[in-house]
TIMI-2910 file (N, C-alpha, C, CB; in pm, 1 decimal, decimal comma, always signed):
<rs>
+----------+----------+----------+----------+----------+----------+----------+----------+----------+----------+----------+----------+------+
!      n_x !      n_y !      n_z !     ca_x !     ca_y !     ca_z !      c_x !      c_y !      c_z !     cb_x !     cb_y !     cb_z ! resn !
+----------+----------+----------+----------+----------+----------+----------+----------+----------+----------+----------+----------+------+
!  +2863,2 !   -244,2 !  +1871,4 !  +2787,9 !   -366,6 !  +1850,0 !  +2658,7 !   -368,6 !  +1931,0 !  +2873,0 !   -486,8 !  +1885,5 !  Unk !
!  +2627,3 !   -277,7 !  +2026,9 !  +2554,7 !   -256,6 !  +2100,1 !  +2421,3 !   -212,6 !  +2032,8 !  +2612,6 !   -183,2 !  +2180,3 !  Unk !
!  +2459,9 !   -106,2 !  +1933,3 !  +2327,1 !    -51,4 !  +1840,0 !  +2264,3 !   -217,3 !  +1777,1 !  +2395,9 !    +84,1 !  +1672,6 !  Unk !
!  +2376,3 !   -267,0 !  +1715,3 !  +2325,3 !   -354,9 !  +1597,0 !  +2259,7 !   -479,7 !  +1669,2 !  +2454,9 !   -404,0 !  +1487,1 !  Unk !
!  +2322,5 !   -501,4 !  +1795,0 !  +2257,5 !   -650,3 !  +1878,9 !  +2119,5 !   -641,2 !  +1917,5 !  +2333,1 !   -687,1 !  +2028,8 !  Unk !
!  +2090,2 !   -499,8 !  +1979,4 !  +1960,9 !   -457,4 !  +2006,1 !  +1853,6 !   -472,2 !  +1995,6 !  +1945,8 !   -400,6 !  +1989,3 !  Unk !
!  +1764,9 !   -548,3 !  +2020,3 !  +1599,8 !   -565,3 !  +1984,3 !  +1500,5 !   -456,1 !  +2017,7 !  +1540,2 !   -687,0 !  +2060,6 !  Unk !
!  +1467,8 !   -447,9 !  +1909,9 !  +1385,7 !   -288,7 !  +1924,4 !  +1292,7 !   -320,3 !  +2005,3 !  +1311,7 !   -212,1 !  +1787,7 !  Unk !
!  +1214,8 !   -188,7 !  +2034,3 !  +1107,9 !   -222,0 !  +2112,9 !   +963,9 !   -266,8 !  +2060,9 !  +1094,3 !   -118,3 !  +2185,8 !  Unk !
!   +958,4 !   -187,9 !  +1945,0 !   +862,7 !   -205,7 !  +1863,0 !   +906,5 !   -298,5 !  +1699,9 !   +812,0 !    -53,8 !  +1848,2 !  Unk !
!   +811,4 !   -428,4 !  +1687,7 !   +897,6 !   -504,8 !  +1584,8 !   +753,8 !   -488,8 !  +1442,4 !   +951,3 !   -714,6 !  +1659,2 !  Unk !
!   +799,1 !   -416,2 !  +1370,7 !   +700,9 !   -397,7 !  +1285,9 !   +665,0 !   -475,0 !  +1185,5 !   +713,5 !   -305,8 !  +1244,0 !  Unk !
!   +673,7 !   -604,3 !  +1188,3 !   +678,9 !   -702,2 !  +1121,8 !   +606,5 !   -835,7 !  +1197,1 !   +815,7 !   -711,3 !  +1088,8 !  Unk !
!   +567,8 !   -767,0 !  +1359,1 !   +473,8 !   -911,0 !  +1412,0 !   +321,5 !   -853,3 !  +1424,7 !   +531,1 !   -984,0 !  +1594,6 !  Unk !
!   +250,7 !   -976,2 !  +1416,1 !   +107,8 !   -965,6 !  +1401,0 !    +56,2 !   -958,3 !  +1495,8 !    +48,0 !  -1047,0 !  +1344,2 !  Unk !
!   +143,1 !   -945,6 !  +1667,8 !    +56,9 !   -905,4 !  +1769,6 !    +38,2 !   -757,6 !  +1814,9 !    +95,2 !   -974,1 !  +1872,7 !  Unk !
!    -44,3 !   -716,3 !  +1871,0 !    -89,2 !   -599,9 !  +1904,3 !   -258,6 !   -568,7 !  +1868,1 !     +7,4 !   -508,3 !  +1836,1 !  Unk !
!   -250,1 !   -447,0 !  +1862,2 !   -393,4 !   -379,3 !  +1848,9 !   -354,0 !   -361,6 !  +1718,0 !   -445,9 !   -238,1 !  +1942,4 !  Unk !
!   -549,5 !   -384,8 !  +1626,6 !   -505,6 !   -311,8 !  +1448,6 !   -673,2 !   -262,1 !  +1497,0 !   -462,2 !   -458,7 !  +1237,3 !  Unk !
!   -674,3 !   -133,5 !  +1421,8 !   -817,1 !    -80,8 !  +1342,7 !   -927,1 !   -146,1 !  +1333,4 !   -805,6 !    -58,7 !  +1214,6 !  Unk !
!  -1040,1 !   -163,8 !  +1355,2 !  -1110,4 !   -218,7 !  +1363,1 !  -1225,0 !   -216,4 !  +1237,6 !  -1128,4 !   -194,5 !  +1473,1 !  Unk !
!  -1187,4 !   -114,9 !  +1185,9 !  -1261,3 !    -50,7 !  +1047,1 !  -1130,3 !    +24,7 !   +969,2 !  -1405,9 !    +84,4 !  +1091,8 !  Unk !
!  -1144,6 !     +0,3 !   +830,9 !  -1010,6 !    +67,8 !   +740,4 !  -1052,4 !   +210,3 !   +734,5 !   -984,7 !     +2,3 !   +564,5 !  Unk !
!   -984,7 !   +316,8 !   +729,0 !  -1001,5 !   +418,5 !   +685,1 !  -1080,8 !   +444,9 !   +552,2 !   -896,2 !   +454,8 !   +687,6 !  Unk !
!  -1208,3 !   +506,5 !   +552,3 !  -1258,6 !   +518,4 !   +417,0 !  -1278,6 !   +652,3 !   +339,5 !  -1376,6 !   +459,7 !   +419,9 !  Unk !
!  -1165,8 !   +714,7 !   +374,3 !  -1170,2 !   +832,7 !   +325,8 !  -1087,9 !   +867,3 !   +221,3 !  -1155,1 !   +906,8 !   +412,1 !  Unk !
!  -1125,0 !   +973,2 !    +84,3 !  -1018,5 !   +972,2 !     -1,5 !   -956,7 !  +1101,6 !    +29,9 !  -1056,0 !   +952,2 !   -147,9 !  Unk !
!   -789,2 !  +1125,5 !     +1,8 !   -719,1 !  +1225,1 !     -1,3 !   -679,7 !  +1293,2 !    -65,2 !   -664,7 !  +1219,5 !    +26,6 !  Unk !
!   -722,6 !  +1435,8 !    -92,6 !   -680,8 !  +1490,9 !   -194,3 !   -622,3 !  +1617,3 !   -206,5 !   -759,8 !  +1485,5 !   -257,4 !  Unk !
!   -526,4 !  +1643,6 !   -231,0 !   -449,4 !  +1778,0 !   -281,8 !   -416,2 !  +1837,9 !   -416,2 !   -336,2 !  +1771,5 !   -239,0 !  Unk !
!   -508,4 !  +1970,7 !   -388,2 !   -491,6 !  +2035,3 !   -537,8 !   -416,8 !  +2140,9 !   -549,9 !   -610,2 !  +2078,9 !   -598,3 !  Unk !
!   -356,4 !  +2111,3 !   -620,0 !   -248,6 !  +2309,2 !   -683,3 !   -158,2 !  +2326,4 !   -558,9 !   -386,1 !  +2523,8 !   -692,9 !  Unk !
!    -95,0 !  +2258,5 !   -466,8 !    -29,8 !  +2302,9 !   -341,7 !   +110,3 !  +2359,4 !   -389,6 !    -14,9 !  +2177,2 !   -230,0 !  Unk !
!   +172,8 !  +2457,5 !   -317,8 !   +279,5 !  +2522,2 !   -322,8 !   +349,3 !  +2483,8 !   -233,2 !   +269,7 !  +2637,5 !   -323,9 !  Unk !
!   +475,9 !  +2492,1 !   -257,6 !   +541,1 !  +2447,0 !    -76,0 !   +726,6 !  +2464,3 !   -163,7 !   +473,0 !  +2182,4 !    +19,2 !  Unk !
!   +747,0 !  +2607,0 !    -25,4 !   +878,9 !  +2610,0 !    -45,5 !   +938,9 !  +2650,9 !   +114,5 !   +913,8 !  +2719,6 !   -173,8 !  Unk !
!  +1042,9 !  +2539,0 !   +150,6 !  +1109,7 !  +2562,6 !   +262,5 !  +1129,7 !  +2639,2 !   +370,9 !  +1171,9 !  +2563,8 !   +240,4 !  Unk !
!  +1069,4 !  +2724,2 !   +420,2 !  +1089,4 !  +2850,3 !   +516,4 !  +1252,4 !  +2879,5 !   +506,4 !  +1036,3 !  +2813,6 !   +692,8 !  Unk !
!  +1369,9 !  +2823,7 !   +498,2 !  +1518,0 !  +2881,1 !   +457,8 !  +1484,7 !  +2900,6 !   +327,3 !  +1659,2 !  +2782,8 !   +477,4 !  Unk !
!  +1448,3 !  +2826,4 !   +248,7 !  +1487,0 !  +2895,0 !    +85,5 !  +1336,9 !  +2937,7 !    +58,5 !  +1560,4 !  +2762,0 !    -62,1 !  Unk !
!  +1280,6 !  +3033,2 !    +58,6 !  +1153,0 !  +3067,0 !    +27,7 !  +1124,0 !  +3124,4 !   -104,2 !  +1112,0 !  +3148,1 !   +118,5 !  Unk !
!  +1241,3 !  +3138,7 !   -192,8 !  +1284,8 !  +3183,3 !   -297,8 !  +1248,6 !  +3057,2 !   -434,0 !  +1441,7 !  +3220,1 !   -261,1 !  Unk !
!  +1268,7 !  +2899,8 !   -375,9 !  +1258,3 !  +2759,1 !   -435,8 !  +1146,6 !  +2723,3 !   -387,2 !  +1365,1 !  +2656,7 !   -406,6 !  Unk !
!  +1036,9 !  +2705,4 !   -488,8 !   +922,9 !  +2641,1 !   -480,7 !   +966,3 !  +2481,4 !   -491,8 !   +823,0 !  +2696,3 !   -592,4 !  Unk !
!   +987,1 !  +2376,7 !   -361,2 !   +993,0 !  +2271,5 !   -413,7 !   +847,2 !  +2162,3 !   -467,2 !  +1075,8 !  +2224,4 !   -321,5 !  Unk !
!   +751,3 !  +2262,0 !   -476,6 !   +620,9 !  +2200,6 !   -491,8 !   +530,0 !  +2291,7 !   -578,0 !   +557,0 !  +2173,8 !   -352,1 !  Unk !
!   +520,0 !  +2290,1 !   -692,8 !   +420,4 !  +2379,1 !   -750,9 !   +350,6 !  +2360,0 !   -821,6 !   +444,7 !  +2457,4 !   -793,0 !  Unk !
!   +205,7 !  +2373,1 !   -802,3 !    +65,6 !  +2345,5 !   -846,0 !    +75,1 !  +2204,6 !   -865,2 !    +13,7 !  +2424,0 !   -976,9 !  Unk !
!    +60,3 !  +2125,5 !   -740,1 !   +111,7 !  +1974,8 !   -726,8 !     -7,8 !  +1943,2 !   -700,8 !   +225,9 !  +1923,2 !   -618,9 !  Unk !
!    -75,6 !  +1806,3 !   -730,5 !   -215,3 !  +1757,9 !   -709,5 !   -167,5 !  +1613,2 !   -675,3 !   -328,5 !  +1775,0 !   -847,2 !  Unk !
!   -250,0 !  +1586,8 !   -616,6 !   -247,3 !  +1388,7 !   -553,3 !   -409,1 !  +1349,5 !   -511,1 !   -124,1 !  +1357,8 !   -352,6 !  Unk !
!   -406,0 !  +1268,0 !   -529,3 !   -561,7 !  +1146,0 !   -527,0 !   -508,2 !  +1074,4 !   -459,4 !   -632,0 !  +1053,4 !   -665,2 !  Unk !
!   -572,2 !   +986,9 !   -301,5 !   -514,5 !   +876,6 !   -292,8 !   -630,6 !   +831,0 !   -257,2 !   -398,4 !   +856,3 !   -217,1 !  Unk !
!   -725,3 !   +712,9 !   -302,9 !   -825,4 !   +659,2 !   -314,3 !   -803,3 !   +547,7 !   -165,3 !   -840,1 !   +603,5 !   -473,4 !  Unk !
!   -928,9 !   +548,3 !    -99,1 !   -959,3 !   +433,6 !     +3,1 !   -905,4 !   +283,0 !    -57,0 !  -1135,7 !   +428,5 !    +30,9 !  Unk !
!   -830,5 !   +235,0 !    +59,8 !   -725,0 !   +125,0 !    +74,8 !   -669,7 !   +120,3 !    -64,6 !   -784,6 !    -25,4 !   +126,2 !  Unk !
!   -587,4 !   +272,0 !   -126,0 !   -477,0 !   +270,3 !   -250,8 !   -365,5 !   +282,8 !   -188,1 !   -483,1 !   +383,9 !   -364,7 !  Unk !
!   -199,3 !   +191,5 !   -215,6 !   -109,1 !   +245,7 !   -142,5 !    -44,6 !   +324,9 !   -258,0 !    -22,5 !   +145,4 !    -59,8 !  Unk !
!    +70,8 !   +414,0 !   -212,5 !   +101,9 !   +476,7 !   -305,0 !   +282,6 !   +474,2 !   -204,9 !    -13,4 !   +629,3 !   -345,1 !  Unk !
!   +336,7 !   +547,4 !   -318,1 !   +468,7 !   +560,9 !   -293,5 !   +545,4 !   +716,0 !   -323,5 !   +526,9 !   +450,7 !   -376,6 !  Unk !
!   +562,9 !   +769,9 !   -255,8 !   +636,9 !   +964,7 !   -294,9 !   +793,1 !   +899,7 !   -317,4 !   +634,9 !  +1136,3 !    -99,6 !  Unk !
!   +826,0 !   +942,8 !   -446,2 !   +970,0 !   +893,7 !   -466,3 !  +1009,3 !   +989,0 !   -529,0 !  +1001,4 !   +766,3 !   -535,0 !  Unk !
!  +1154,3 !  +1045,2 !   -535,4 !  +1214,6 !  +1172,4 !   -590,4 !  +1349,9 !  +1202,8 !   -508,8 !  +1105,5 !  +1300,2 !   -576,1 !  Unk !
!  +1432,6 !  +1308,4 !   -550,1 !  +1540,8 !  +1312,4 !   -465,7 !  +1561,4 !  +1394,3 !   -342,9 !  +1628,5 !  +1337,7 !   -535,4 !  Unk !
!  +1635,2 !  +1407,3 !   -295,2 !  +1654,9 !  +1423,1 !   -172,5 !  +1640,2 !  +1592,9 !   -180,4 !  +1796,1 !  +1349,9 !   -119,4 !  Unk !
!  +1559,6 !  +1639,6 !    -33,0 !  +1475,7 !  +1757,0 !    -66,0 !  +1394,5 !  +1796,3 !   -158,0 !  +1527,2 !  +1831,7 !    -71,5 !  Unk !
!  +1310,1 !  +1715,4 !   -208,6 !  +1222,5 !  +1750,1 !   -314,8 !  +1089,2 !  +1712,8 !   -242,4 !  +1253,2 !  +1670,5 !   -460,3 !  Unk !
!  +1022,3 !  +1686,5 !   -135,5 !   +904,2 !  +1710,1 !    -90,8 !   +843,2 !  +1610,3 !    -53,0 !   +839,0 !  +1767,4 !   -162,8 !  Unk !
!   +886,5 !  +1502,3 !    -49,6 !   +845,5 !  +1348,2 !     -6,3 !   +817,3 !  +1364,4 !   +162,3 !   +992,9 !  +1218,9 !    -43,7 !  Unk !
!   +905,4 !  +1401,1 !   +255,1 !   +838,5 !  +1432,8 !   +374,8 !   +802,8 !  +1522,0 !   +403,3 !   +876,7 !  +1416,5 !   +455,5 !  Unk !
!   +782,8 !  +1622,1 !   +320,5 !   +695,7 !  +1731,0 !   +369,2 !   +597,7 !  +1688,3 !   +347,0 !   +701,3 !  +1855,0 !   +324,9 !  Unk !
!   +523,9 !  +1620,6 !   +233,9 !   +369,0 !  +1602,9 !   +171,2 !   +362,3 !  +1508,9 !   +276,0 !   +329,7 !  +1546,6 !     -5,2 !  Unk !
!   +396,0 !  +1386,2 !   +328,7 !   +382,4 !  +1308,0 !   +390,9 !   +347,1 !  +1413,5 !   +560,1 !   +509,1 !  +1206,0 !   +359,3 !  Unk !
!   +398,8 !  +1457,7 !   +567,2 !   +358,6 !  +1520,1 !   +696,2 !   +222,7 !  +1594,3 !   +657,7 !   +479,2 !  +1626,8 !   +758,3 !  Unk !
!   +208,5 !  +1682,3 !   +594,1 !    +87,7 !  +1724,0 !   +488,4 !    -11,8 !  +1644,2 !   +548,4 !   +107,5 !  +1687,2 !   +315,6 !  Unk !
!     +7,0 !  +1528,5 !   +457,3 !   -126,8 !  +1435,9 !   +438,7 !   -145,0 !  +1376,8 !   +616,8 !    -90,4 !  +1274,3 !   +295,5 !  Unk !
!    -47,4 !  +1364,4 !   +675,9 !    -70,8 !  +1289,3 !   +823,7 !   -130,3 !  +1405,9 !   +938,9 !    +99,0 !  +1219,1 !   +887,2 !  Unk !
!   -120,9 !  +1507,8 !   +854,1 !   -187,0 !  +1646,2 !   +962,1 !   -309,9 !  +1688,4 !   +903,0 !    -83,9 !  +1802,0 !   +972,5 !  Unk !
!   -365,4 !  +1655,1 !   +790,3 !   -485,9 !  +1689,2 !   +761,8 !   -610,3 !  +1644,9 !   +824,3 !   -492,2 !  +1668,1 !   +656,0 !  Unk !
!   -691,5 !  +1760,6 !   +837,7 !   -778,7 !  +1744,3 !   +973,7 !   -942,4 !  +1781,2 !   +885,7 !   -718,7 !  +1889,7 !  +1132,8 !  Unk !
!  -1019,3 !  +1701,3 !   +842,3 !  -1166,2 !  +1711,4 !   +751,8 !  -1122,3 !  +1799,9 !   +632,5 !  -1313,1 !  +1794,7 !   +843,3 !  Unk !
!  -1207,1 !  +1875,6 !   +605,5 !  -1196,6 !  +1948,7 !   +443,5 !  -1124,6 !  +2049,6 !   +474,2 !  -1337,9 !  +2005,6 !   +359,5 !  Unk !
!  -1013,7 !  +2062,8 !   +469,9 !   -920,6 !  +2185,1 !   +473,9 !   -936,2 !  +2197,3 !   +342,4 !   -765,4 !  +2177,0 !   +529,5 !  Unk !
!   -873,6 !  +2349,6 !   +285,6 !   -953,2 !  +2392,4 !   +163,1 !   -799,0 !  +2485,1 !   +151,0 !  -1144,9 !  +2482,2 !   +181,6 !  Unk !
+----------+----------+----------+----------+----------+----------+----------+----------+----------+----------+----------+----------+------+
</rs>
């Protein structure tokens, strides 16, 4: 009962803190990417995959389990100017 009583530390649902001061205005884009697991290198779970995500567009990666939703998501959160 200890987990569930718990008040987190961080409550992502209140409006105090620090926000951005300017939105991100950059668009994101991935073309033709490949991506297969370092254990199964044999299973492309990603092939010739493309994404657009346009300044302040939200979007949603939905699919089943091991199919590439947090990998692209890590992807897109490590991309550093025009990687090519």
């Amino acid at each position: 009962m200890s987990v569930i009583d718990r008040v987190p530390t961080i409550d992502g649902l209140s409006d105090q803190g620090t926000t951005p001061e300017t939105k991100p205005d950059g668009q994101i884009e991935l073309r033709s990417v490949d991506f297969a697991y370092p254990t199964r290198p044999d299973i492309l779970i990603c092939k010739d995959y493309s994404l657009v995500i346009n300044p302040g567009e939200n979007i949603a990666l939905v699919g089943a389990s091991g199919c590439g939703k947090v990998s692209l998501n890590e992807l897109i959160q490590h991309i550093n100017g025009d990687i090519k």
